[in-house]
C-alpha positions as CSV (number, residue, x, y, z in Angstrom):
1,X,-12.2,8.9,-6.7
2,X,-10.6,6.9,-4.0
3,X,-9.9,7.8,-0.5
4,X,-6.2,6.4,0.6
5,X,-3.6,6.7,3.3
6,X,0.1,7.1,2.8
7,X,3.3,6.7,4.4
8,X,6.7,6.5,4.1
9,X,10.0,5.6,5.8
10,X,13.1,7.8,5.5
11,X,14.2,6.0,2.3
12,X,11.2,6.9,0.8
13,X,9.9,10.2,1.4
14,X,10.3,11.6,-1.7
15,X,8.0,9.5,-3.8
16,X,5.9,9.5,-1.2
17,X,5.5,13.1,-1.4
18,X,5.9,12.9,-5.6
19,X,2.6,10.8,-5.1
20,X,0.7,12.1,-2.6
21,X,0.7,15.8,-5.3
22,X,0.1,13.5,-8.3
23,X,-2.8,11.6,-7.1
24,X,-4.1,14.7,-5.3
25,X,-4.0,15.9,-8.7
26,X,-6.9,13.2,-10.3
27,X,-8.9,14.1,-7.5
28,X,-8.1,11.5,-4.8
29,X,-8.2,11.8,-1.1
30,X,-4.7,11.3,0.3
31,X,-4.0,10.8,3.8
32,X,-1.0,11.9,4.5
33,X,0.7,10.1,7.4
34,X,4.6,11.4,7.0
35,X,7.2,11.6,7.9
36,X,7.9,15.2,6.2
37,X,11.8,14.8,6.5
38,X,14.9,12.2,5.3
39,X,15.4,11.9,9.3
40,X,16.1,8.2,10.0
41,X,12.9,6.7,11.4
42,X,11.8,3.7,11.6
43,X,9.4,1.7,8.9
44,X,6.9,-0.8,11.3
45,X,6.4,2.8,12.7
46,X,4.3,4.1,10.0
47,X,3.2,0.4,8.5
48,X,1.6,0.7,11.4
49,X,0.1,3.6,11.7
50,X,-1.2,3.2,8.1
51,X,-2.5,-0.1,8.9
52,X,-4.5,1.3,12.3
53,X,-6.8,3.7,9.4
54,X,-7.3,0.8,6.6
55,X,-8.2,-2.4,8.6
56,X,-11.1,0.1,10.0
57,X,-11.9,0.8,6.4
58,X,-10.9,4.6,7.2
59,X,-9.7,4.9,4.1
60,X,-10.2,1.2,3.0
61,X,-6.7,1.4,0.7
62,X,-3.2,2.1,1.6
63,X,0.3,2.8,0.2
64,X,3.5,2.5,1.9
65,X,6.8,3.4,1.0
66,X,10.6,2.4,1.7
67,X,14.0,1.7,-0.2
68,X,12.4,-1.6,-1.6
69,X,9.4,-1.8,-0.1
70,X,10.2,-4.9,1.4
71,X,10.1,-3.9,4.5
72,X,6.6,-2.5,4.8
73,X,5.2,-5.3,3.2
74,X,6.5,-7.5,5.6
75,X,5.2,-5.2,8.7
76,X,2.1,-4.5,7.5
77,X,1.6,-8.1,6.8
78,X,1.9,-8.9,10.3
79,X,-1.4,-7.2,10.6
80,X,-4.6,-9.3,11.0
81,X,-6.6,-7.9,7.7
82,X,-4.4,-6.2,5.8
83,X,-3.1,-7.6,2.8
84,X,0.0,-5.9,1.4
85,X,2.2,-6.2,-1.9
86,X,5.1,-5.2,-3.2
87,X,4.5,-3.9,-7.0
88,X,7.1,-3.6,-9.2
89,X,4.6,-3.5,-12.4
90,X,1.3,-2.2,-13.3
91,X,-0.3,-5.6,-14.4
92,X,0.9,-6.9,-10.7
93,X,-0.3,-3.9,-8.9
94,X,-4.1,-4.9,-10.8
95,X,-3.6,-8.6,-10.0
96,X,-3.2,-7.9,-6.4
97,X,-6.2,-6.1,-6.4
98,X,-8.3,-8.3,-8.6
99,X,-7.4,-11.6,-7.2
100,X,-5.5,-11.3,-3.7
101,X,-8.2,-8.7,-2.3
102,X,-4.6,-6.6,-1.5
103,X,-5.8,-3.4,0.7
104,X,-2.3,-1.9,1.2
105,X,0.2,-1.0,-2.1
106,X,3.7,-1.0,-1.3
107,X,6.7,0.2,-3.4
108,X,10.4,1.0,-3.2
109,X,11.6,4.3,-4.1
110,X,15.4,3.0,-4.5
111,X,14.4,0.6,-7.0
112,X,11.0,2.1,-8.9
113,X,11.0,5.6,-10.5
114,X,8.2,8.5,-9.7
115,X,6.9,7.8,-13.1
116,X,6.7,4.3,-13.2
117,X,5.3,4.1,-9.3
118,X,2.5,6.6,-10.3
119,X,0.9,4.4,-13.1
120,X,1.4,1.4,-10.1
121,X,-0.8,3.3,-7.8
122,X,-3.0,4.8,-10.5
123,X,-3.9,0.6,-11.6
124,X,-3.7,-0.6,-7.8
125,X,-6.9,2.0,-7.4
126,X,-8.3,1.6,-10.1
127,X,-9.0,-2.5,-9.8
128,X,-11.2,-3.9,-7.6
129,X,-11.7,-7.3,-6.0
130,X,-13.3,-9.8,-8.6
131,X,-14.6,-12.3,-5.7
132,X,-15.6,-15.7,-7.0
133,X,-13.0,-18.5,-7.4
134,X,-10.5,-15.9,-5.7
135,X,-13.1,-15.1,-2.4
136,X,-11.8,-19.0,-1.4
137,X,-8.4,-18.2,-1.8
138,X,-8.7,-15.2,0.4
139,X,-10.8,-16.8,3.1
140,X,-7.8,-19.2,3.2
141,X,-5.2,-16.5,3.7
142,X,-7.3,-14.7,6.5
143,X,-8.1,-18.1,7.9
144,X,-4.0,-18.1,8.7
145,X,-4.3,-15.3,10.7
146,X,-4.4,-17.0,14.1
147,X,-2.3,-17.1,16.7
148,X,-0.7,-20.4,16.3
């Protein structure tokens, strides 16, 4: 199975922690990175301490968590080589995978049921990156990543 890292804001603790014993459950290695409590905290906090493990490929996937998941898409975007996406669908959650090379999974807990965001993460691990035609499409997007 897949290793993984995981982490949450406040707003989305508890499917963070709903996932973290489901996956666990079909056998794969979660990392989990907290927080453990509703306490407000802050979100480019622990996008970015997720972010620190997968652009070394230790794990090489991530998922993130927050009301929307918004939010942690747009910090851990900021990160040169991660690519991060908010999934509201199983077929997107593949796509991302398939064609965008996406490393990092993020969801909203306000907005997608435990249910629904486990089949997400069970089709964003699943998929892999199918290269070709989309390898140029990537190189563009990391070719962005400059300072400019």
């Amino acid at each position: 199975m897949t290793a993984l890292a995981i982490a949450a804001d406040h707003a989305g603790v508890a499917l963070k922690a709903e996932l973290v014993t489901e996956l666990r459950k079909l056998g794969h290695e979660v990392n989990d990175l907290g927080p453990d409590s509703t306490a407000s905290v802050d979100y480019p906090d622990f996008a970015t301490k997720l972010t620190a493990l997968v652009t070394r490929g230790a794990p090489p996937l991530g998922i993130l968590v927050c009301g929307t998941g918004i939010g942690m898409s747009i910090a851990a975007n900021k990160v040169k080589g991660i690519r991060a996406a908010v999934c509201r669908t199983e077929f997107e959650a593949r796509a991302t995978r398939q064609h965008n090379d996406a490393n990092v999974l993020c969801l909203g807990q306000r907005v997608t049921g435990g249910g629904v965001a486990l089949e997400i993460a069970k089709a964003f691990l699943a998929a892999s990156f199918e290269g070709g035609r989309h390898q140029t499409r990537v190189d563009k997007v990391k070719a962005l990543e400059v300072d400019r």
